[in-house]
C-alpha positions in Angstrom: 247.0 -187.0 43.9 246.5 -186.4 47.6 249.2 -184.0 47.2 247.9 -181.8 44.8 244.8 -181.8 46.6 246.5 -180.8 49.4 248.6 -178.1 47.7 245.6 -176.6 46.0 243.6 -176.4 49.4 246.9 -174.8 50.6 247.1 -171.8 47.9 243.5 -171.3 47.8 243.2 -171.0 51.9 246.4 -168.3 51.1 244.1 -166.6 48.9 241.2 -166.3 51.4 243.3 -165.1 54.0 244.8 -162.7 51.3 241.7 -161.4 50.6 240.4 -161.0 54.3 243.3 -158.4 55.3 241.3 -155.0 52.9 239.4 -154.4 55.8 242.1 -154.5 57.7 244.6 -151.8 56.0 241.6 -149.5 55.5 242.0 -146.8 52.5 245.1 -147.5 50.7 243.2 -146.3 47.2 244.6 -143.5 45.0 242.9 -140.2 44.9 243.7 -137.9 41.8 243.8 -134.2 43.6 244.4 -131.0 41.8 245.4 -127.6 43.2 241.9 -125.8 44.5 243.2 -122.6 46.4 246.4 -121.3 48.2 246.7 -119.0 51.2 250.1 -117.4 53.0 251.4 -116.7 56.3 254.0 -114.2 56.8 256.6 -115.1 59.7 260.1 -114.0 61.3 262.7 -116.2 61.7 265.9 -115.5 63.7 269.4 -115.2 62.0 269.6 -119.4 61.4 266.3 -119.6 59.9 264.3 -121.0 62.9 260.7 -119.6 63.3 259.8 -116.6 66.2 256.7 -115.2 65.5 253.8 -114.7 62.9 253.8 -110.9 61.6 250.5 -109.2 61.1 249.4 -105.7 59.2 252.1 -102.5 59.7 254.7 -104.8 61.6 258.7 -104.2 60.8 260.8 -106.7 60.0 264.1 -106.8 58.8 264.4 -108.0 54.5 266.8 -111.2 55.4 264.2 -112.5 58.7 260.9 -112.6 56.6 259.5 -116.2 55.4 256.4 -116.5 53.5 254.5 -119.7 54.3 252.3 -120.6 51.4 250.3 -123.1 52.2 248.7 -125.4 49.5 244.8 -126.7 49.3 244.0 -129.8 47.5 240.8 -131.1 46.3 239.8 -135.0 45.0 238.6 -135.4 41.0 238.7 -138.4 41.0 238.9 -141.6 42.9 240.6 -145.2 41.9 239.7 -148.4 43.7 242.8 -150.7 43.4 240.3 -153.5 43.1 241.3 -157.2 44.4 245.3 -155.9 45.2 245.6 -156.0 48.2 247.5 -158.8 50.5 247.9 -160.0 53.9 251.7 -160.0 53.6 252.5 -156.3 52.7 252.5 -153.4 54.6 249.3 -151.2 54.5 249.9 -148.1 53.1 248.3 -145.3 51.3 245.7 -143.0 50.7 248.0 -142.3 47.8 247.5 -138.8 46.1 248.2 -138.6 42.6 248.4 -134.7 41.8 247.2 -133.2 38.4 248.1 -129.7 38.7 251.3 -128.4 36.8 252.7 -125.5 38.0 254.3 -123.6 35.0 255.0 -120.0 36.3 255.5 -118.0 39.2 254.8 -114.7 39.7 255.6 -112.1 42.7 253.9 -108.7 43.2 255.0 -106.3 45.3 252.6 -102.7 46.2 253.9 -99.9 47.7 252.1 -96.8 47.8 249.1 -98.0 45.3 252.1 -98.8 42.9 252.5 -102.6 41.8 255.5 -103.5 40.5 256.7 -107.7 39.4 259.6 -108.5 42.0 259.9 -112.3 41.3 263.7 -112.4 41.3 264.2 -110.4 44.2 262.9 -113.7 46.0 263.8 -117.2 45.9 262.8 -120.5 48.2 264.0 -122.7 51.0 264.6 -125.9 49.6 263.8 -129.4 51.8 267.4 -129.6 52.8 267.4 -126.2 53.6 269.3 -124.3 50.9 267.9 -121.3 49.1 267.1 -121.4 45.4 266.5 -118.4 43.5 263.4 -117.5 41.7 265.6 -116.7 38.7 266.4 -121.0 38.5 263.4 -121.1 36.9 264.1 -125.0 36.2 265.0 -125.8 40.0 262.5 -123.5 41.2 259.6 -124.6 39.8 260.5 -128.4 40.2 260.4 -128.5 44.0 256.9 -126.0 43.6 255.9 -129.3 42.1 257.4 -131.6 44.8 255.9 -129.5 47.7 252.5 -129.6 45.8 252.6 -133.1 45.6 253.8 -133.7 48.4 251.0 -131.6 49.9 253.3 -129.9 51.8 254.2 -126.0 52.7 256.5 -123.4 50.7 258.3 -120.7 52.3 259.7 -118.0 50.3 262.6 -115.8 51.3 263.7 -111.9 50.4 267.5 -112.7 48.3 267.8 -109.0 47.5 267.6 -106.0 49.9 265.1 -103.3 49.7 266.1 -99.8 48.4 263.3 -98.4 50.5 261.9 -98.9 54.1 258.0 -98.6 53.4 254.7 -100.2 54.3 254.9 -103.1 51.3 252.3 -106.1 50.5 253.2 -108.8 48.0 250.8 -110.7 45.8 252.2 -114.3 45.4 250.6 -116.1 42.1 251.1 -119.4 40.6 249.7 -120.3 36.9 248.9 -123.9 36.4 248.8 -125.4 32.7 245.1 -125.3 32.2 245.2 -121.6 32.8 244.4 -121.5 36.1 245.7 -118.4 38.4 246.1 -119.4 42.3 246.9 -116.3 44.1 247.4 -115.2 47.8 248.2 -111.6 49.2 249.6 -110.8 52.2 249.0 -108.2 55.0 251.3 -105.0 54.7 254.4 -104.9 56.5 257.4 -102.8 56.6 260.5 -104.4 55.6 263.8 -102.7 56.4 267.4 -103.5 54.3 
């Protein structure tokens, strides 16, 4: 009987000390986030890829060196508590983000000379190993747009395709969401050369 006694004082002291590490780990809840609002910045990269310098209005740039950074805002809906699960034995992890915004489309605008015109599979985008994948894998391509939102994380989107003309040139990057929701970013006109 002594042992049982002793066993149950045991587990239930396990269970205290259990319960004493939440203040511990901090915020390890999950937050449900959906897409609020998008913005872009348009860089040059060298010949490899690597980043030299942010390009503002009526700068030139060569089609294969320009990467647009779109950059991806999140905001909570909702907020789970995870209630009595938490332990003194396991690593503390978390916030966790659990994103509710499904991208289904892409669009890509470009204006030249007041005249718009859809060039969505003259662009593709740089994947997280570093490969590019064209807008016109519409599967692929809007898969890792998923990832990166989730991931809250960065896309950069890359000219495939050269220009036929060398002009001043802004592009209008828009993603539709299933709800019917439009995110859209435009960027400063540059010149872009073939």
């Amino acid at each position: 009987m002594l042992r049982y006694l002793s066993l149950f004082i045991f587990l239930g002291g396990l269970c205290l000390l259990d319960w004493s590490c939440y203040k511990k780990c901090g915020d390890s809840k999950a937050y449900k986030v959906k897409l609020a609002h998008i913005s872009n910045l348009v860089v040059e990269t060298d010949s490899v890829g690597v980043y030299t310098n942010d390009l503002s209005s009526g700068d030139t740039v060569n089609y294969s060196l320009v990467r647009m950074a779109i950059y991806f805002e999140n905001r909570m809906v909702y907020h789970l508590t995870n209630g009595l699960g938490f332990s003194a034995y396991a690593d503390c992890v978390g916030p966790f983000y659990l994103q509710q915004t499904t991208i289904d489309s892409v669009k890509i605008l470009e204006t030249e000379n007041a005249q718009s015109s859809n060039v969505s599979d003259q662009f593709g985008m740089i994947s997280s190993v570093g490969s590019k994948i064209p807008f016109t894998d519409t599967d692929v391509f809007l898969k890792n747009i998923q990832t990166i939102i989730s991931d809250d994380d960065r896309c950069h989107l890359v000219m495939l395709k050269r220009p036929t003309t060398i002009s001043e040139k802004k592009y209008t990057i828009q993603f539709f969401d299933s709800d019917g929701n439009v995110f859209e970013t435009t960027t400063d006109p540059i010149i872009i050369t073939p």
